[in-house]
Kinemage of the C-alpha trace (Angstrom):
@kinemage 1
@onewidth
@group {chain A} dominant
@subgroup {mainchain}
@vectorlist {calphas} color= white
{ca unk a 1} P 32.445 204.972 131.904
{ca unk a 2} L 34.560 202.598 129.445
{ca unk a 3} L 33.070 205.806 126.390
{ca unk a 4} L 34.217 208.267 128.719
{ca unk a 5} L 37.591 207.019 128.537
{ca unk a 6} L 38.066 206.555 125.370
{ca unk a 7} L 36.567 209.852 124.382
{ca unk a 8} L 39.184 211.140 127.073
{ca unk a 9} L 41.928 209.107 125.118
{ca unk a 10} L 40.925 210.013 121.731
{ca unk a 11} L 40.668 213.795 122.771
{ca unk a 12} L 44.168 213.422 124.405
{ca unk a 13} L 45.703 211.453 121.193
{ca unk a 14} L 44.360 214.097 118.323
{ca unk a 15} L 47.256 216.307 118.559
{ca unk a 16} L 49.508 213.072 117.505
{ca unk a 17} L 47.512 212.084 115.116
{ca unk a 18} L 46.933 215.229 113.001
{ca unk a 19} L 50.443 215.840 111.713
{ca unk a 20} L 50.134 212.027 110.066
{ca unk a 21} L 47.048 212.605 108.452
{ca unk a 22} L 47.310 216.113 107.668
{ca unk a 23} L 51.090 217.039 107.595
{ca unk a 24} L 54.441 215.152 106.809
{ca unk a 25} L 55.695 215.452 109.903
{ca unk a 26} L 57.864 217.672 111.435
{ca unk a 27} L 60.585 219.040 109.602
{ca unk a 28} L 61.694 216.464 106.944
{ca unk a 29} L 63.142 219.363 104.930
{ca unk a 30} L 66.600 220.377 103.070
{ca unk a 31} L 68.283 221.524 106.214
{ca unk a 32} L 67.754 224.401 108.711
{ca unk a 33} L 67.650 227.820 107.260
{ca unk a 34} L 65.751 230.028 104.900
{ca unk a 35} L 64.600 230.003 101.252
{ca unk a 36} L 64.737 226.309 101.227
{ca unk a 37} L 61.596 223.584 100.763
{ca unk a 38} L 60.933 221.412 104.095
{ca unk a 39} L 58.353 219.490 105.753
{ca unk a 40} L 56.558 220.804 109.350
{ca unk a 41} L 53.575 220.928 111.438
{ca unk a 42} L 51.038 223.314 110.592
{ca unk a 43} L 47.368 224.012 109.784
{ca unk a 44} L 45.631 224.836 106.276
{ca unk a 45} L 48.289 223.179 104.916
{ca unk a 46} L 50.117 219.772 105.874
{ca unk a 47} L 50.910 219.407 108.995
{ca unk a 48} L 50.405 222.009 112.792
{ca unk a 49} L 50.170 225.669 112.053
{ca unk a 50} L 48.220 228.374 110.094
{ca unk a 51} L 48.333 227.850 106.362
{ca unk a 52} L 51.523 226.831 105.899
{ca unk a 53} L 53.513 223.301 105.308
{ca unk a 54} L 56.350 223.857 107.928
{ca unk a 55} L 57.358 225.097 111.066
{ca unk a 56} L 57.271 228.691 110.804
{ca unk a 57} L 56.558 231.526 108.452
{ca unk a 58} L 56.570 231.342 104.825
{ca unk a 59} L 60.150 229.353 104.856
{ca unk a 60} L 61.463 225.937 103.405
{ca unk a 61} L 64.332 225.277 106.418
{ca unk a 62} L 65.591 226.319 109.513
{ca unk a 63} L 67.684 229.606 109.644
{ca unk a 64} L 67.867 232.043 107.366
{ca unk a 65} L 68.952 230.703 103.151
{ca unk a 66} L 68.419 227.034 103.780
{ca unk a 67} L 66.234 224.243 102.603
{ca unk a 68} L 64.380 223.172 105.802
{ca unk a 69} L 62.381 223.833 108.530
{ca unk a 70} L 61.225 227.326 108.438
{ca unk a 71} L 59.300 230.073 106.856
{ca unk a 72} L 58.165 231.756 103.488
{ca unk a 73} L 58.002 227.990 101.630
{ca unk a 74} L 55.859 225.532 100.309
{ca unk a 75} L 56.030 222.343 103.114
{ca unk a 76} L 54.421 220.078 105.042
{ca unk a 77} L 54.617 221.449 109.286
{ca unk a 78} L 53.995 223.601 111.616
{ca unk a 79} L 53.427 227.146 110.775
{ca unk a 80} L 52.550 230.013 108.389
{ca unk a 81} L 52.763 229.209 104.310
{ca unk a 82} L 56.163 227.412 105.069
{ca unk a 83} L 57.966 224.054 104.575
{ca unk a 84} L 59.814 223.707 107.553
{ca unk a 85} L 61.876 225.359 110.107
{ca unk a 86} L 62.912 228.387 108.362
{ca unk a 87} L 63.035 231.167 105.495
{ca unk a 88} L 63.518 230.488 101.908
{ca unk a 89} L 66.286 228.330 102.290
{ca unk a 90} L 68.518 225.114 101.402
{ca unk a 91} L 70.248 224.144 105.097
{ca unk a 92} L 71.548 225.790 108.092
{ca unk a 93} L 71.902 229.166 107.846
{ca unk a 94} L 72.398 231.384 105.421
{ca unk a 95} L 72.611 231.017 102.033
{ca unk a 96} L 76.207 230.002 101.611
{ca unk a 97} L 79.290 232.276 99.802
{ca unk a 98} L 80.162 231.300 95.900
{ca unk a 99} L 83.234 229.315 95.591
{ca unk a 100} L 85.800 231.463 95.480
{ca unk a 101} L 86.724 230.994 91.908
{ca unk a 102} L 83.295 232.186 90.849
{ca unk a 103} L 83.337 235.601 92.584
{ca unk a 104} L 80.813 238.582 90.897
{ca unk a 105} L 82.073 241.199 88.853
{ca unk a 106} L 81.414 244.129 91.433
{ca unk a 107} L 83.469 242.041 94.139
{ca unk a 108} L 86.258 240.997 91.932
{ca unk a 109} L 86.855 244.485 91.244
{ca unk a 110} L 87.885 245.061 94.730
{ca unk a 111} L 89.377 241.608 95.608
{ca unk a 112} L 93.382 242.626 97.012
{ca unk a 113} L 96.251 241.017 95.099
{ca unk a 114} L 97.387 238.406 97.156
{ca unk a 115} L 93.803 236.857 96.655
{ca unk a 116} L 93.581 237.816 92.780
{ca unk a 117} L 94.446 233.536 92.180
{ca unk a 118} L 90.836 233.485 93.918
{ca unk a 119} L 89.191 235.301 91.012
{ca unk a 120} L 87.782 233.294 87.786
{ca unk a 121} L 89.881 234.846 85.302
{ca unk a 122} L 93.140 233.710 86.971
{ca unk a 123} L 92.389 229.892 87.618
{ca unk a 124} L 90.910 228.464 84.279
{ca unk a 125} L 92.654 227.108 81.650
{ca unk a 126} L 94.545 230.081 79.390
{ca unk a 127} L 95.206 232.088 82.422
{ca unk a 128} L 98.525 233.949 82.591
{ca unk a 129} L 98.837 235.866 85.600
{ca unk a 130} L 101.240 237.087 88.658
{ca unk a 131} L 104.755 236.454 87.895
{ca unk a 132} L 103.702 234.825 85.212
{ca unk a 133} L 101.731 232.176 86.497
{ca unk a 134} L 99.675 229.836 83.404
{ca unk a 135} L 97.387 228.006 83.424
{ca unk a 136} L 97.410 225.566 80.543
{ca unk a 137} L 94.886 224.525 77.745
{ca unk a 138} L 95.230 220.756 79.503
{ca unk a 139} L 94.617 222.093 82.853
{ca unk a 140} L 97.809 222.413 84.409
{ca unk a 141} L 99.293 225.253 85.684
{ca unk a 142} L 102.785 226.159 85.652
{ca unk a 143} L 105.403 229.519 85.517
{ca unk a 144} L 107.222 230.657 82.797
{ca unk a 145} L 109.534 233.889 83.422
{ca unk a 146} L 111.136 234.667 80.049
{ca unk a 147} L 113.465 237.578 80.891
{ca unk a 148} L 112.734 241.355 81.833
{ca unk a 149} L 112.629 243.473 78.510
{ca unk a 150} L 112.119 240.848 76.151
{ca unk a 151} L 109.194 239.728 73.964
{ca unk a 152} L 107.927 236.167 73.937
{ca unk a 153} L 105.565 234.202 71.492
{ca unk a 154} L 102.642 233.017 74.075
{ca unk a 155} L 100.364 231.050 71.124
{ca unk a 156} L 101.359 231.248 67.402
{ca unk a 157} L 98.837 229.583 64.813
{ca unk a 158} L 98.699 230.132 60.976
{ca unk a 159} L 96.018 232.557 61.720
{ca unk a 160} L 96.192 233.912 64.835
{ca unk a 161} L 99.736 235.030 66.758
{ca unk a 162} L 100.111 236.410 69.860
{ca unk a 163} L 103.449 237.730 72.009
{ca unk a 164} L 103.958 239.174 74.888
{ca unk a 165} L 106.403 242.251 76.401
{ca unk a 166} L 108.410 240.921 79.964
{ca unk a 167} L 108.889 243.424 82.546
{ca unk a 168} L 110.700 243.216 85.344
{ca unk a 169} L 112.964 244.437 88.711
{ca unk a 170} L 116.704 243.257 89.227
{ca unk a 171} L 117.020 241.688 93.088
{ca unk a 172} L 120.154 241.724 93.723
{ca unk a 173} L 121.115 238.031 95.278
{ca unk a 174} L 117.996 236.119 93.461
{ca unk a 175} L 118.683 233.856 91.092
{ca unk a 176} L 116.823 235.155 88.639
{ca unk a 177} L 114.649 238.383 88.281
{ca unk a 178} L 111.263 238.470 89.003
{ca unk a 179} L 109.096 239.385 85.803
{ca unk a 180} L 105.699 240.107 84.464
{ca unk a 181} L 103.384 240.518 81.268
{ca unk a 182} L 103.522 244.340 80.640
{ca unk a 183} L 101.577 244.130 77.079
{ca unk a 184} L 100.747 241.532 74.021
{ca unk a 185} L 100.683 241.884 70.731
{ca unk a 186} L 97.899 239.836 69.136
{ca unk a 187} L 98.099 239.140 65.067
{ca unk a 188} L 95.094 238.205 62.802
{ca unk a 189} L 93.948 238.278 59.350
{ca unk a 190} L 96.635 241.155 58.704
{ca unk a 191} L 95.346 243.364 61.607
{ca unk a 192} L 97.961 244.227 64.434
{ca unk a 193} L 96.115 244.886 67.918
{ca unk a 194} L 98.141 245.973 71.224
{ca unk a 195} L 96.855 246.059 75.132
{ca unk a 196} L 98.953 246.897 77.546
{ca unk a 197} L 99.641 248.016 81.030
{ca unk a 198} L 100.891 251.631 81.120
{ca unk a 199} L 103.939 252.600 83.390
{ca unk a 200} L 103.037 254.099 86.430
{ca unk a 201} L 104.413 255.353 89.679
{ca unk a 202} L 101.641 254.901 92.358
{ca unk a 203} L 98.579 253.285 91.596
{ca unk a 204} L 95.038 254.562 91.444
{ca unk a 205} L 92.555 251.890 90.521
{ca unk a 206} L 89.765 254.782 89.687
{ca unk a 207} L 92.771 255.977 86.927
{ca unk a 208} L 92.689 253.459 83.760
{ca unk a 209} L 96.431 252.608 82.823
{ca unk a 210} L 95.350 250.414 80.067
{ca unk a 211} L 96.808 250.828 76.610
{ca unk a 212} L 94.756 249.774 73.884
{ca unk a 213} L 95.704 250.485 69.951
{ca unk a 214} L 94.137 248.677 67.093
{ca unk a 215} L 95.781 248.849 63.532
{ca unk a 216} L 97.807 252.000 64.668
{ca unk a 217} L 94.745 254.013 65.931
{ca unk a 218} L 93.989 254.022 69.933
{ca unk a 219} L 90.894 252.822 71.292
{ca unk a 220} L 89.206 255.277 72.934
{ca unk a 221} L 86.088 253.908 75.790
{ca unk a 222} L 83.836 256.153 78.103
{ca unk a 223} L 85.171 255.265 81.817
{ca unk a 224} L 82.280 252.933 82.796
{ca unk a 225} L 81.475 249.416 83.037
{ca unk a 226} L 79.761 248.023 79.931
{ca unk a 227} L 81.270 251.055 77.415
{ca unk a 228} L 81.981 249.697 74.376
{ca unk a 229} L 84.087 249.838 71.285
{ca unk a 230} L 83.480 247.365 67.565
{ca unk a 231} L 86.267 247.966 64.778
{ca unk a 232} L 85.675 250.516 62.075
{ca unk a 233} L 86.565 247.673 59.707
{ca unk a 234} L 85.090 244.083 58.255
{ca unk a 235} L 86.656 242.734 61.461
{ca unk a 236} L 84.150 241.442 64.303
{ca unk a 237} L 86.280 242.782 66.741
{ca unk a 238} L 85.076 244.488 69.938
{ca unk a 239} L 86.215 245.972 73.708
{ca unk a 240} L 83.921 246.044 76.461
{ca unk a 241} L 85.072 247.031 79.784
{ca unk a 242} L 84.453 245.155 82.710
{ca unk a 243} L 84.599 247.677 85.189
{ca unk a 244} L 85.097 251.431 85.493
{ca unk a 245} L 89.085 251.365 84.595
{ca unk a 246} L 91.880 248.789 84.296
{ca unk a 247} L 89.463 246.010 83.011
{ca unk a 248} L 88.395 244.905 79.757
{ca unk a 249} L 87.384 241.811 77.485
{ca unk a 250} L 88.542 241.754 73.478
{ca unk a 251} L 86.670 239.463 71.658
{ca unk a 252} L 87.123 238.684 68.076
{ca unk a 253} L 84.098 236.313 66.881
{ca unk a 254} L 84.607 232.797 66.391
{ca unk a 255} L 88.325 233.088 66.940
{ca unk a 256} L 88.632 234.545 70.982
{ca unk a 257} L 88.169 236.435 74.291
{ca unk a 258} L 90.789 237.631 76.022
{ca unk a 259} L 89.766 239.190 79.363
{ca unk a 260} L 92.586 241.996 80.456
{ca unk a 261} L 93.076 243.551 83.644
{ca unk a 262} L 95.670 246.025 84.862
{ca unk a 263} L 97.070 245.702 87.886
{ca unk a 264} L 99.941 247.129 90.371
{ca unk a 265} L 102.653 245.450 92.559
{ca unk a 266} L 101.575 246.678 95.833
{ca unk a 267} L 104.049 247.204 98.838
{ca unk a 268} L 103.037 244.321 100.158
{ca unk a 269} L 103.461 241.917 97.761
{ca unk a 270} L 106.833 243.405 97.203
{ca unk a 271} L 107.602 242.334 100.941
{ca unk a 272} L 106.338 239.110 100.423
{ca unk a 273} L 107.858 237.429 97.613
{ca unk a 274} L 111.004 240.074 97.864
{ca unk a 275} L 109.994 241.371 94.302
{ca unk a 276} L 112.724 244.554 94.386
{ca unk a 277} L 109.681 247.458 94.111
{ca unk a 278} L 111.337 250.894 94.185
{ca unk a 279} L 109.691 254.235 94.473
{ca unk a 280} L 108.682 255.875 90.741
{ca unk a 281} L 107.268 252.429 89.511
{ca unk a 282} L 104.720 249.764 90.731
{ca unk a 283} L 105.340 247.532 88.010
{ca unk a 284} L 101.892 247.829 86.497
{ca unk a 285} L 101.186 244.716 84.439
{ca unk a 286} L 98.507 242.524 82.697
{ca unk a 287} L 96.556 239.629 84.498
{ca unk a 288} L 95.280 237.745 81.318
{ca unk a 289} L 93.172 235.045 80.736
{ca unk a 290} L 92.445 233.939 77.372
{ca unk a 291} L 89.800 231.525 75.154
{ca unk a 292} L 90.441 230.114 71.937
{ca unk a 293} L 87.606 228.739 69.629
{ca unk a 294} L 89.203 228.039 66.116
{ca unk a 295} L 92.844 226.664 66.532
{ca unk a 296} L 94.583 223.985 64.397
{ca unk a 297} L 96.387 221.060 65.796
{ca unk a 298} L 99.453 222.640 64.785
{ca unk a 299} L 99.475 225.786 67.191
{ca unk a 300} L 102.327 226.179 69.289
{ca unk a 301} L 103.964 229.067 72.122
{ca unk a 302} L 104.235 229.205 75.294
{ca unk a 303} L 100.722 228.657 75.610
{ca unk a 304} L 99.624 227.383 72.485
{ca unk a 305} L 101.306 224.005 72.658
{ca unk a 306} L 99.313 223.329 75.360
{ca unk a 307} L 95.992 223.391 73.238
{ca unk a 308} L 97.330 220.539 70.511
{ca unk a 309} L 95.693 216.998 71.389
{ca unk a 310} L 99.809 215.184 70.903
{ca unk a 311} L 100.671 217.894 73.747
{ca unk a 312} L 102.429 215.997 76.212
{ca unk a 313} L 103.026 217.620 79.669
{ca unk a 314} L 106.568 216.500 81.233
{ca unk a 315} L 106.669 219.118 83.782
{ca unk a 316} L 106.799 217.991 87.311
{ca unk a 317} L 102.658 219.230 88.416
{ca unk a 318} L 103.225 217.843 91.363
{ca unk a 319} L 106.326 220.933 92.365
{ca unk a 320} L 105.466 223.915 93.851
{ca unk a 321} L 106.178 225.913 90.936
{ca unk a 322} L 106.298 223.997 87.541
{ca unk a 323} L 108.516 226.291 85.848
{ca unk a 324} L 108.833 225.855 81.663
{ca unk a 325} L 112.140 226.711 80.120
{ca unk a 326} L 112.794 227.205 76.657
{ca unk a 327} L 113.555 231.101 76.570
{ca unk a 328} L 115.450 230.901 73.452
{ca unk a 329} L 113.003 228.720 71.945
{ca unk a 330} L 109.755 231.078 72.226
{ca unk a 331} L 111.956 234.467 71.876
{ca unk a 332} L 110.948 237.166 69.758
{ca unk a 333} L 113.222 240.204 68.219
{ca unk a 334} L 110.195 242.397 68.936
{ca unk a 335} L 106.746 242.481 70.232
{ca unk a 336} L 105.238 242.311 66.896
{ca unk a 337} L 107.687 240.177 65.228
{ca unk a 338} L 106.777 236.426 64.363
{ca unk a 339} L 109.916 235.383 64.215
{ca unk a 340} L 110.020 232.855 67.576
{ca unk a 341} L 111.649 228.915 66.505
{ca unk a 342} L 108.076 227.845 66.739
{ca unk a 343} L 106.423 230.829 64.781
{ca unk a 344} L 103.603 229.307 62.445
{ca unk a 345} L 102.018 232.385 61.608
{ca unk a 346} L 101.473 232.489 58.247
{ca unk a 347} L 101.413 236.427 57.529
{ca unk a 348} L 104.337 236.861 59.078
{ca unk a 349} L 106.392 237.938 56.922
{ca unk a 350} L 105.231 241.390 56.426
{ca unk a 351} L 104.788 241.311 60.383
{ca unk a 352} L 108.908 240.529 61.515
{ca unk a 353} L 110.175 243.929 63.297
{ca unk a 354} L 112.590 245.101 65.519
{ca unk a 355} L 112.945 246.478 69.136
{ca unk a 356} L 111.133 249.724 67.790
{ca unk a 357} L 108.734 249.441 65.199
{ca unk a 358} L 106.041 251.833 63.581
{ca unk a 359} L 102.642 250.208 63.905
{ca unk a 360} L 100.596 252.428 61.215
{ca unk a 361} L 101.554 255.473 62.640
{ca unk a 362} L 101.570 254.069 65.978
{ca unk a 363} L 105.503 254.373 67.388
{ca unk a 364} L 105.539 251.473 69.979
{ca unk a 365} L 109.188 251.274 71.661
{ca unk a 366} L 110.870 248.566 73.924
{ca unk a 367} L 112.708 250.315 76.663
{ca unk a 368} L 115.572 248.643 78.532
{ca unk a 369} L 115.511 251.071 81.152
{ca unk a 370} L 112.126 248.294 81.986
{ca unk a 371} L 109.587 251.034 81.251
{ca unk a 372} L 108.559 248.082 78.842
{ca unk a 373} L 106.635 248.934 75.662
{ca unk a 374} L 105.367 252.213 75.028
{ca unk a 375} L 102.865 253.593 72.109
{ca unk a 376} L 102.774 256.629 70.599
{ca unk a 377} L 101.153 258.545 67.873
């Protein structure tokens, strides 16, 4: 009688004791969802179930991209080729959204202006974007607004000098006038390259507005992501677009990448921060972020300074908008000229021009009617 009952006992405690000798446990995973690597019940594996280690089929969590309890993993639990509750995941759920700063191509592409701070290119150190908002080689981020119609020296090295052409619209009542980057000018080893934004009246983002010349000649790309364009010349400079129209990347080896995007004021930005649009003109600009891999100590611009390790940031970071003066101080007499106080470009002199200059054949004009710079052959 006393066998009976213990056989009884035994028979009733087997379903307790399998998941400690043959599983490890149930659950005990990353979380509850799928894709992830968890710890069930199951049989021909670890634990209560049909070869699997987890609670479910073929998962590592519970819910769906998770680490967990679930299906389609490798665990220890209850149910089909799984560790835990779950499929193929790392926690509850599914597999969670990219920060917003790290956004893929094909979605950035599409992301609306008043969440283009979100994308990468706009919130790393070298980005100048919106009206213009930088982001500084040290981290911090501040505005500089120049004036509309004017040229400004962003980053000037004895090797490498870059400005930039101000646009504009006239608010009546605001303090000062709302502006952005229309085009820059960039300056190396003798060669004279321009990208810019090209006036336009309503915007199409399937219609590329970007201007590209290079030594006087334009750069001509196929309209698709990937096309690409490498100098006729000894210089190991290239184009690639990022997307179909209004985005590209310049790279010049060793020296540095300047991602370039063309973009619109839209109505509603206009309505927001009161930016003045008018019919005719949406204020097409640049959204720029650049990377430097070969400056001195000495560099200096807008920009620039911010790269030197004696760069000392007395700008209040802690305002809403840290705005930079010093308008006189980083003005230009043209967009190619290297003429700014703080020039240090050391071919400038055969580089110093006027409002209108002739680039190698290339006529590129600075209009004060704000239709910024324009390029012509």
């Amino acid at each position: 009688m006393a066998a009976a009952k213990w056989a009884l006992l035994l028979l009733l405690a087997l379903p307790l004791l399998a998941p400690a000798a043959l599983g490890a446990g149930n659950g005990n995973g990353n979380g509850n969802g799928n894709n992830g690597n968890g710890n069930g019940n199951g049989n021909g594996g670890n634990g209560n179930g049909n070869n699997g280690n987890g609670n479910g089929n073929n998962g590592n969590g519970n819910g769906n991209g998770g680490n967990g309890n679930g299906n389609n993993g490798n665990g220890t639990g209850n149910g089909n080729n799984g560790n835990g509750n779950g499929n193929n995941g790392n926690g509850n759920g599914k597999t969670p959204p990219p920060p917003a700063g790290d956004l893929p191509e094909e979605v950035q592409a599409v992301v609306p202006h008043e969440l283009r701070h979100l994308q990468t290119h706009c919130n790393v150190p070298g980005a100048v974007c919106e009206d213009p908002r930088f982001i500084g080689g040290d981290g911090n981020t501040f505005y500089f607004h120049g004036l509309m119609n004017r040229d400004f020296c962003l980053l000037s090295d004895a090797n490498l000098h870059i400005n930039a052409h101000f646009i504009g619209s006239h608010v009546p009542g605001l303090k000062r006038d709302p502006t952005w980057v229309q085009a820059i000018a960039v300056q190396f080893s003798g060669h004279r390259l321009y990208v810019g934004a090209r006036k336009t009246a309503v915007w199409d983002d399937e219609s590329d507005r970007l201007a590209i010349f290079f030594d006087g000649e334009l750069v001509e790309l196929p309209g698709a992501a990937n096309a690409r364009w490498e100098a006729p010349s000894a210089s190991a400079l290239s184009v690639t677009r990022t997307k179909a129209a209004n985005g590209v990347v310049v790279e010049l080896a060793g020296v540095f990448k300047i991602r370039a995007n063309a973009v619109p004021i839209t109505k509603e930005d206009s309505r927001t921060h009161n930016y003045g649009l008018t019919a005719g003109d949406c204020l097409a600009h640049l959204d720029l972020a650049f990377k430097f891999y070969s400056l001195t100590d000495d560099v200096h611009g807008v920009l620039g300074q911010t790269y030197r390790s004696s760069y000392v940031n007395r700008l209040d970071v802690s305002a809403k908008m840290p705005v930079m003066g010093g308008e006189r101080e980083f003005a230009a007499s043209g967009l190619f000229a290297t003429d700014c106080s703080v020039a240090r470009y050391e071919h400038g002199s055969v580089a110093n021009v006027l409002a209108s200059e002739e680039v190698a054949g290339v006529k590129c004009s600075t209009s004060h009617s704000g239709a910024g710079v324009v390029c012509k052959k």
